[in-house]
Structure formats: C-alpha cells, structure tokens
C-alpha positions in Angstrom: 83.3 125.2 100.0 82.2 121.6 100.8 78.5 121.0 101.9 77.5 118.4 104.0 76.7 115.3 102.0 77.9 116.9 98.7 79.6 114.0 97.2 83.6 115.1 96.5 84.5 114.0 93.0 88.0 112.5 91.7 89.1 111.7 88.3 90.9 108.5 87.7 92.8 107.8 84.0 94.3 104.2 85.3 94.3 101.4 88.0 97.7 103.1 89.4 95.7 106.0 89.6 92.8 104.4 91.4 95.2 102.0 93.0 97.1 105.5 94.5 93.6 107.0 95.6 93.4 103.4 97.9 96.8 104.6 99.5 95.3 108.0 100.3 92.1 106.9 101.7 94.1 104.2 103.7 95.9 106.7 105.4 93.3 108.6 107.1 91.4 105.0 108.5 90.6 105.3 112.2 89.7 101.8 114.1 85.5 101.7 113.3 85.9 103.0 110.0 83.2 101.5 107.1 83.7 101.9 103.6 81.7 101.0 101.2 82.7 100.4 97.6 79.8 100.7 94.8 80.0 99.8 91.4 79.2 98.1 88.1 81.7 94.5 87.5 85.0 95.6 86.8 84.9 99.2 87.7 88.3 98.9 89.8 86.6 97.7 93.1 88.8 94.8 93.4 91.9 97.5 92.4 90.8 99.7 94.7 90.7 97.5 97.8 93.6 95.8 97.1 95.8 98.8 97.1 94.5 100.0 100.2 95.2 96.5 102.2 98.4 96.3 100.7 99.1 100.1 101.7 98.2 98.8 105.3 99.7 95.4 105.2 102.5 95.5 103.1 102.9 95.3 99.3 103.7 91.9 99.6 100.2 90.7 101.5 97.9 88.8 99.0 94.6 89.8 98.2 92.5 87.7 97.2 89.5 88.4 96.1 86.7 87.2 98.7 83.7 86.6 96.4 83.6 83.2 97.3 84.8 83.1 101.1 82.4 86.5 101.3 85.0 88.2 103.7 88.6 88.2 104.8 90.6 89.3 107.3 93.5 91.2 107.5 95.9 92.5 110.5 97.2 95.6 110.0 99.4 97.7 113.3 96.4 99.4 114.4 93.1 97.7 113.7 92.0 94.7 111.6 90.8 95.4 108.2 87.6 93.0 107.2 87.0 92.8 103.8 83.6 91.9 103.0 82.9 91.6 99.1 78.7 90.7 99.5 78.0 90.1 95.4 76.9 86.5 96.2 74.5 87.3 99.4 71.1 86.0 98.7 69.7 88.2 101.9 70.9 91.2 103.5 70.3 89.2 107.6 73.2 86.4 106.0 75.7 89.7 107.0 75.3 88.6 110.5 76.8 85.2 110.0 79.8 87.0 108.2 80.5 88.8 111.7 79.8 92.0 110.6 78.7 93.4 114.1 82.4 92.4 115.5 83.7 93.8 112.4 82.2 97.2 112.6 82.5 97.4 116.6 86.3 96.4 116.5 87.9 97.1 113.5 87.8 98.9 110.1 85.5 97.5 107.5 85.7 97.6 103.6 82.8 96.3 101.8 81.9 95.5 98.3 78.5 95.5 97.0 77.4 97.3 99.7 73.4 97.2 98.3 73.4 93.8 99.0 73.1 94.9 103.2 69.7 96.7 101.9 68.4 97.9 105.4 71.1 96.6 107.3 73.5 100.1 106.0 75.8 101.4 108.9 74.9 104.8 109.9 78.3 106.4 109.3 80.5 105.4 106.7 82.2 106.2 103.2 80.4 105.7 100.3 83.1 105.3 97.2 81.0 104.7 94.0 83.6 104.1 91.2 81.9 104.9 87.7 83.0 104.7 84.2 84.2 107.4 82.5 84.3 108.7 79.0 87.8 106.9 78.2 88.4 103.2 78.5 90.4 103.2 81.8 88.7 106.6 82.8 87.0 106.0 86.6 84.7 108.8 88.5 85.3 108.0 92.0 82.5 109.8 93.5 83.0 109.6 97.5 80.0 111.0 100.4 80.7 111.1 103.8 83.7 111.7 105.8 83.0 115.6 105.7 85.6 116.0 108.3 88.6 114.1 106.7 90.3 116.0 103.7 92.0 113.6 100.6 
C-alpha cells in the first residue's frame, strides 16, 4: 500500500523509456498542475520534459531547451504548459519576473532546477528526481506527491 509522501519509484534502462514515462505523466495533467524535475546535468531532464510537451503538443512541436530564455510557453487543448528550466537564476525572487504566479494560477507548470525557487516551493506539486543508476543509461525516477493519481 502507498503511504502518504512515500516516494513511488520507477526504473528507467533508456531515454525511450524515460521519454515514455513523460507520456504517462502527461496524461494525468489537470490545469494548475506543478512539476518539478530534480537532477544532476544530463540525468534526462531535458528528455523527460520534452516528451511530455510533445505528448501534449504534438510530436512535431520543438523543444527547445529554455536555459537561456529561463521559460517557454506552450499551448496545449486544455491548459498552457510553462516550462521554466531555473539553472541560471542568481535568486529565487527573479521567479516572479519569469511570471510564475500567472503560470501556476492559470496553467500547468514544469520546472527544472526546481532548488533554485528555495523558499519560493509551491505547496502542492510533483516532485520527479531522476537519478543515475548502476548501468550507463540506467535512471531512478523517484516521484512524491500526487498520492491520488496512479502511473
């Protein structure tokens, strides 16, 4: 039985795996969704939250990575996605500039480097924390929150 904020633990062996994870977890999204995505460079943050905009958007949408923009925006037929990637925030108070408050009061938000908001954390949301596993392209994609959703 799942306890409350037990973290729910998946095994990933590629980026198609992680990449078809995204798809699930894009399927349950409600408008006012947050999730956050934690983890070291390269650990398939950037796969992950590509697969689940395209899985919203279309498999054709770009998806560029917003490390230098800070956040994009995408229009899905339900809500619009923000994708906030934070690595080069110098303070967590620049998040209001980004239009994070309309972002998490109107639409669903994905956000990378989600340490980087230090006190300014949403009070609901899904953690994803992708970690390295024992083989090369192994991922531990340990998720908290969302109790009441199943994947």
């Amino acid at each position: 039985m799942q306890h409350k904020n037990e973290p729910r633990v998946y095994t990933s062996h590629s980026a198609d795996d992680t990449a078809a994870f995204a798809v699930i977890i894009a399927e349950r999204l409600r408008p006012h969704d947050i999730i956050l995505l934690k983890g070291e460079l390269g650990a398939g943050k950037s796969t992950f939250a590509r697969a689940l905009i395209q899985a919203l958007c279309g498999k054709d949408t770009e998806v560029p990575s917003p490390t230098f923009t800070l956040v994009q925006t995408y229009t899905t037929p339900t809500f619009v996605l923000w994708h906030f990637d934070l690595y080069r925030l110098k303070h967590s108070q620049e998040v209001y500039e980004l239009g994070i408050e309309e972002a998490y009061s109107t639409g669903v938000s994905l956000i990378e480097w989600p340490e980087r908001l230090g006190s300014q954390l949403p009070k609901a949301y899904l953690e994803i924390e992708l970690i390295y596993g024992n083989e090369e392209n192994d991922r531990i994609l340990r998720l908290t929150g969302w109790e009441d959703r199943t994947f």
